[in-house]
C-alpha positions as CSV (number, residue, x, y, z in Angstrom):
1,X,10.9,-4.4,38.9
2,X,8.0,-5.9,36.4
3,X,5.8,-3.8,34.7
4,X,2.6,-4.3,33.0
5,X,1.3,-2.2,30.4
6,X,-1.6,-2.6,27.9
7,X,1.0,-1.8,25.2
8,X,3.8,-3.7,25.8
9,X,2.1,-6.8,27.8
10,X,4.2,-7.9,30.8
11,X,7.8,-6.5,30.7
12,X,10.9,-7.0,33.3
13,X,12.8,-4.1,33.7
14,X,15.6,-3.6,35.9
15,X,17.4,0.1,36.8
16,X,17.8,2.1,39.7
17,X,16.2,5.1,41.0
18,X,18.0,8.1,40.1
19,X,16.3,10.8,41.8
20,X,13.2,11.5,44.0
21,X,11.5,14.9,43.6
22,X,8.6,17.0,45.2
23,X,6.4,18.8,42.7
24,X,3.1,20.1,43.2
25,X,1.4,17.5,45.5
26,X,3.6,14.7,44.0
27,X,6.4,13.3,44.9
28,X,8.1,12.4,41.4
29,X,10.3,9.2,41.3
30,X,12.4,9.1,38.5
31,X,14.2,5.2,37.6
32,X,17.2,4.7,34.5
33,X,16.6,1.3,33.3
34,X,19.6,-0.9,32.0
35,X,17.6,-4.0,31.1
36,X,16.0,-4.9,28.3
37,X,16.8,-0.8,27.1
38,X,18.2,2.4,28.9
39,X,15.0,4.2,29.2
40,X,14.3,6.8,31.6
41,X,10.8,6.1,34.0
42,X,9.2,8.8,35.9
43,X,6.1,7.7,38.5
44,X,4.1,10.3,40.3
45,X,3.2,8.8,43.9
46,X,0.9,10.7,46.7
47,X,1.0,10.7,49.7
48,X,-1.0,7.8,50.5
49,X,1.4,5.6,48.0
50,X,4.3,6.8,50.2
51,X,2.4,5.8,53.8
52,X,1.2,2.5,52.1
53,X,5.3,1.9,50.3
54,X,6.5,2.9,54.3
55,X,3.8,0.2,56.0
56,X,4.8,-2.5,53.4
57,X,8.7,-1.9,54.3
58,X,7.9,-2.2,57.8
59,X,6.9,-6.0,58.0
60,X,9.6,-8.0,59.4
61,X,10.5,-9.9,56.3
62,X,11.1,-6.8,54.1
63,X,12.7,-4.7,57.1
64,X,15.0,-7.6,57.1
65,X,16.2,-6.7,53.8
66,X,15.9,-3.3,54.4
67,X,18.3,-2.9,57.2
68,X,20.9,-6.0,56.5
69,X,20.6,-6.6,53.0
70,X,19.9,-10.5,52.6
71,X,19.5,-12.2,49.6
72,X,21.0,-9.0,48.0
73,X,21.0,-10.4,43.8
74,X,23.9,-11.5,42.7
75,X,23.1,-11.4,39.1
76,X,21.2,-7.7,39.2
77,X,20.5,-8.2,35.4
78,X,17.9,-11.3,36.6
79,X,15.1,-10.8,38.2
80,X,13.1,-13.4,39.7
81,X,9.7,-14.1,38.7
82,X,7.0,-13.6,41.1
């Protein structure tokens, strides 16, 4: 994942999502990062971020990797620019 912030500029980060809660009218998604620092992330998404996250998965080319796991990194540390 690449993040921008006003702080920081553009930053890469990779991690993994390590738990998705409901709280409130949120659905909190928390992400450990392991690259460039283990620091713990926590977005709040709504419901309408969840619908549009569920469309987006749903085109062919991402349901592709979705389902059968092509072009699965090899190097998870690296992540491509886009």
């Amino acid at each position: 994942m690449r993040m921008k912030s006003h702080f920081m500029g553009t930053l890469e980060v990779v991690g993994q999502i390590t738990q998705l809660k409901e709280k409130e009218d949120w659905l909190i998604l928390n992400i450990r990062t392991t690259t460039p620092a283990g620091w713990n992330l926590t977005a709040a998404l709504t419901h309408e971020d969840i619908v549009t996250m569920i469309k987006l998965m749903l085109r062919p080319s991402n349901l592709r990797y979705v389902l059968f796991g092509f072009g699965k990194p090899s190097d998870k540390t690296r992540v491509p620019e886009y």
